[in-house]
N, C-alpha and C positions, 0 to 999 in steps of 0.2 A: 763335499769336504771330508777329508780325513781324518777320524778321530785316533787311528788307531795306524798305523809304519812303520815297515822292518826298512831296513839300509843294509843290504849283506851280511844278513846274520846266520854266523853260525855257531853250532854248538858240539861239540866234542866231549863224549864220556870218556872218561881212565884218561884223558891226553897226560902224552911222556911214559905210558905205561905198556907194555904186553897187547892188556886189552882195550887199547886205545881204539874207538867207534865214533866215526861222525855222525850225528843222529839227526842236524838240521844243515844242510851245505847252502850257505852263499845266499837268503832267501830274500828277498826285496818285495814286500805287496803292499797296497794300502787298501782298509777298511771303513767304509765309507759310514758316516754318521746316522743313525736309527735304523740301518738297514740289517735283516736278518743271513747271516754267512754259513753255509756247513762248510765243515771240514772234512775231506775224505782222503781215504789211501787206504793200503794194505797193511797188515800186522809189522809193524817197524819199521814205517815209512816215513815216521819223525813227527806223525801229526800233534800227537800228546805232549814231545818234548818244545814244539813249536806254540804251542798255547803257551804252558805253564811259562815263557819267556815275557807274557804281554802285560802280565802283573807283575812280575820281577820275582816270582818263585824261583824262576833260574836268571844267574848272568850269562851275557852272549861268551863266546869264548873270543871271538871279534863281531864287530859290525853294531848296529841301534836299533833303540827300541822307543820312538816316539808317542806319547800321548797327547792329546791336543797340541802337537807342534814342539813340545818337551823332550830331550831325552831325560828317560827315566831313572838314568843310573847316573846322570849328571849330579846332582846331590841326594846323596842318601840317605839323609835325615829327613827328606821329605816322602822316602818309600811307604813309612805305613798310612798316608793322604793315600797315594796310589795306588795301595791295595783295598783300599776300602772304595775307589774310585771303578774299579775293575776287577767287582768279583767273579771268583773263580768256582764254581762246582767239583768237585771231584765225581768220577765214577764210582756209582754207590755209596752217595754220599750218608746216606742212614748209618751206615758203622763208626762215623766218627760224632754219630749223638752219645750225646752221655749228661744231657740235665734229667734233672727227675720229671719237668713236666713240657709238655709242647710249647707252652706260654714261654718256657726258661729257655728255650733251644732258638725259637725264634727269635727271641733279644738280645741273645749272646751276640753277635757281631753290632747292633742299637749299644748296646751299654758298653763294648770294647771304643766304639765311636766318643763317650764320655756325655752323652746326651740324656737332657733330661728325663724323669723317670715316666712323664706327663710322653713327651716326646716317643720316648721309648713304646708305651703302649697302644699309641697311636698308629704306631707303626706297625706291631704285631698282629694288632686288629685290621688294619686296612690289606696287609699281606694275607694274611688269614683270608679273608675273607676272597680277596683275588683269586688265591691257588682254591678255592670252595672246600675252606678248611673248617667246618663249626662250630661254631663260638664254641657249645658244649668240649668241643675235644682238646682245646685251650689248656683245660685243667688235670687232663689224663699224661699217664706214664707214653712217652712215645713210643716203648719197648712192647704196648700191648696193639699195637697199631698193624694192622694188613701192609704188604711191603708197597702198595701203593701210596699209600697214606704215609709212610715212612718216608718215600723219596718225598713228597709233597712239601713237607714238615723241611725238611734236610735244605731244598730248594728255597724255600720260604726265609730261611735263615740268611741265607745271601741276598733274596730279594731285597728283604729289610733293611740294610744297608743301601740302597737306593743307590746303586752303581750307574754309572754311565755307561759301562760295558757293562754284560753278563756275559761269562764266556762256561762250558755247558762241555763237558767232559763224559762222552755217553750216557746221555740224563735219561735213555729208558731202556737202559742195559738191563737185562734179564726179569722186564715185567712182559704179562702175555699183551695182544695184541692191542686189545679195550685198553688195558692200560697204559701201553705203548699210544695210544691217540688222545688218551688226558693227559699225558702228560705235553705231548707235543702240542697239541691245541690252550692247552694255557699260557705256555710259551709263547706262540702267537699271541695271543690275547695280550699277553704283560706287554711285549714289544707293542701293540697297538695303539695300548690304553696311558704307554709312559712314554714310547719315545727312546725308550733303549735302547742303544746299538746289542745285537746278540750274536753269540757264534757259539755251535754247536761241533762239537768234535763226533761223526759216526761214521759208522762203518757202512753202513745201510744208504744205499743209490734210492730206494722208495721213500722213506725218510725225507730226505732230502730233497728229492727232485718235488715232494707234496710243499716243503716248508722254506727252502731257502732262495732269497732270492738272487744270490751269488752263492758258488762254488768255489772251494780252493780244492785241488787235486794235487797232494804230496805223493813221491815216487822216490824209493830208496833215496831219502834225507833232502831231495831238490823239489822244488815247485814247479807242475810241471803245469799247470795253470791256474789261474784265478779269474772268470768271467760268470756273465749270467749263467742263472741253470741253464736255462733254451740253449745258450751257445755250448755249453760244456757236453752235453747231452747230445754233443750235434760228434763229440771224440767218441762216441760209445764204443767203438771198435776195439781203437786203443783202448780206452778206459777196461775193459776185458781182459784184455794183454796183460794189465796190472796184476791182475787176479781179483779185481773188484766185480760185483754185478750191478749190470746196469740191469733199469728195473724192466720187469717181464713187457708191458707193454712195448718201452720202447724195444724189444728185442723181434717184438711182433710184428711193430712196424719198421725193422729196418727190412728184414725178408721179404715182407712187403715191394719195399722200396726194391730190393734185389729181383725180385721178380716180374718187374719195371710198373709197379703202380706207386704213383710220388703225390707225398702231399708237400705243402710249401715249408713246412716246419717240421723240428726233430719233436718226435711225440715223447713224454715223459712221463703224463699222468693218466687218469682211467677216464677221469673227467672231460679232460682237453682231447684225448680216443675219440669218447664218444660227439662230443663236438665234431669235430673234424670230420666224422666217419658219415653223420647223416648230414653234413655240409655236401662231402663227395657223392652221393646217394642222392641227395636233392639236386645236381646239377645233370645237363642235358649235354648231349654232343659224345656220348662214350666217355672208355676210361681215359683220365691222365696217364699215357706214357712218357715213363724217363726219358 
C-alpha cells in the first residue's frame, strides 16, 4: 500500500525568468508503507528538490502529491497536520538548534504539536533513549555536544513528533565512518521498532545498497528508476554513466561476470560477497560460465 505518490510532478525554479531551471521533470513513483527507500543521483539531479515536495515545503509547479490517498495541497489549512505527519530532516540539521538545552530541542516539534507537557516528556525520553541519547545529556547545552551527538539530538527532534514518514536529507553528511554507521543503524532500528515508512536522500551507492530496501535513481530532474536494491544494482553500468558509484564490490563482481564467471545475483554488499563466494567454492562440477 502506498503511503506516500507523486502523479507528474514537476517543479521549476525562477519559471518565467532568465533563470528558469526545471529541477524535478514529470515524476510519477509510489512509496510503499514502513518500508525503508534511498534516494540517489548526482549533484542537481533534483533529489533534494524532490523530497522537500512530500511534506509541502515546496508546491508542484504542476502534478500531485498524495498522502495516504490525500492530495496534500487540496486544502491548505490542513498542511501543518501534514507536516507534522512527515517529518523532514534537513542536511546538518545541528545548525538550526538553537534551545539552551537537548531536553528543549527535542520538544520543540511535541510542544509546536500543542500536546501535553506529561505527553511532551514522554516523548523526549522514549526518543532519547532510542537514538542512545542519556538521560544525563537531557540537561546539557547541545552546543557543547561532539557533532555526533549533535546530529543525534537534531534527528531526535523529528523523531518526536512521531511521523509516519521520516524523510532523511543526507543524515550522515560529513561524520567519519563509525559515525556514519550510528547513525544509519539507528535509522534501521527506529523503522523496525515503529513501523515508519523512511527515506533517505544520499549520495553514497554503499549507503544504500547496506540500508534501503528500494532505490529511487533521479537523473538530470527525471526518474530514471524506482525498484528493489537487488534489481537497481543489476543498472550498475549505467548507474556509473551518471557519475554515481556503485559500490566497490559490486564493481568487483561485475569484472568478474565480464570475465565469464556469473553468479545468479547482482552482488551489492560485503556480506552477501562473501555468501555467495564460498557458496561458489562449495560447489562441484567446475566453474559457472556465462
Amino acid at each position: 500500500m502506498a503511503i506516500l505518490k507523486t502523479e507528474n510532478l514537476t517543479y521549476i525554479y525562477g519559471a518565467g525568468t532568465p533563470f528558469e531551471k526545471t529541477a524535478v521533470d514529470n515524476v510519477s513513483l509510489e512509496i510503499e508503507k514502513g518500508t525503508v527507500t534511498g534516494v540517489i543521483g548526482h549533484t542537481g539531479s533534483g533529489k533534494s528538490t524532490l523530497v522537500q515536495h512530500f511534506n509541502g515545503l515546496l508546491r508542484p509547479t504542476s502534478g500531485k502529491i498524495f498522502f495516504d490517498g490525500q492530495d496534500i495541497w487540496k486544502n491548505k489549512k490542513a498542511m501543518p497536520g501534514i507536516r507534522f505527519k512527515i517529518g523532514l530532516v534537513f542536511q546538518y540539521p545541528e545548525y538550526q538548534m538553537f534551545e539552551e538545552t537537548v531536553y528543549k530541542d527535542i520538544a520543540f516539534g511535541p510542544k509546536n504539536m500543542k500536546l501535553q507537557n506529561e505527553e511532551i516528556k514522554e516523548r523526549v525520553i522514549e526518543t532519547a533513549k532510542l537514538l542512545k541519547i542519556p538521560s544525563d545529556m537531557l540537561n546539557s547545552s547541545p552546543f557543547e555536544l561532539s557533532g555526533g551527538q549533535k546530529r543525534r539530538v537534531a534527528i531526535a527532534g523529528v523523531m518526536a513528533m512521531k511521523p509516519e514518514v521520516l524523510v532523511l536529507d543526507e543524515p550522515a553528511a560529513g561524520l567519519d565512518p563509525a559515525g556514519r554507521n550510528d547513525i544509519f543503524e539507528l535509522i534501521r532500528s527506529y523503522n523496525e521498532n515503529t513501523g515508519c515508512t523512511v527515506i533517505i536522500v544520499s549520495h553514497s551507492m554503499e549507503d544504500m545498497a547496506k540500508y534501503a530496501e528500494k532505490i529511487i535513481v533521479m537523473n538530470k530532474a527525471k526518474l530514471y528508476c524506482h525498484d528493489y536494491t537487488e534489481k537497481v544494482f543489476s543498472y550498475a553500468d549505467e548507474i556509473a554513466k551518471m557519475g554515481l558509484d556503485v559500490p566497490q564490490i559490486t564493481r568487483v563482481f561485475s569484472q568478474l561476470e565480464k570475465d565469464g564467471i556469473c553468479f545468479d545475483k547482482k552482488i551489492y554488499t560485503v556480506g552477501y560477497a562473501k555468501k555467495k563466494i564460498l557458496e561458489y567454492l562449495g560447489k562441484k562440477g567446475g566453474d559457472r560460465i556465462c
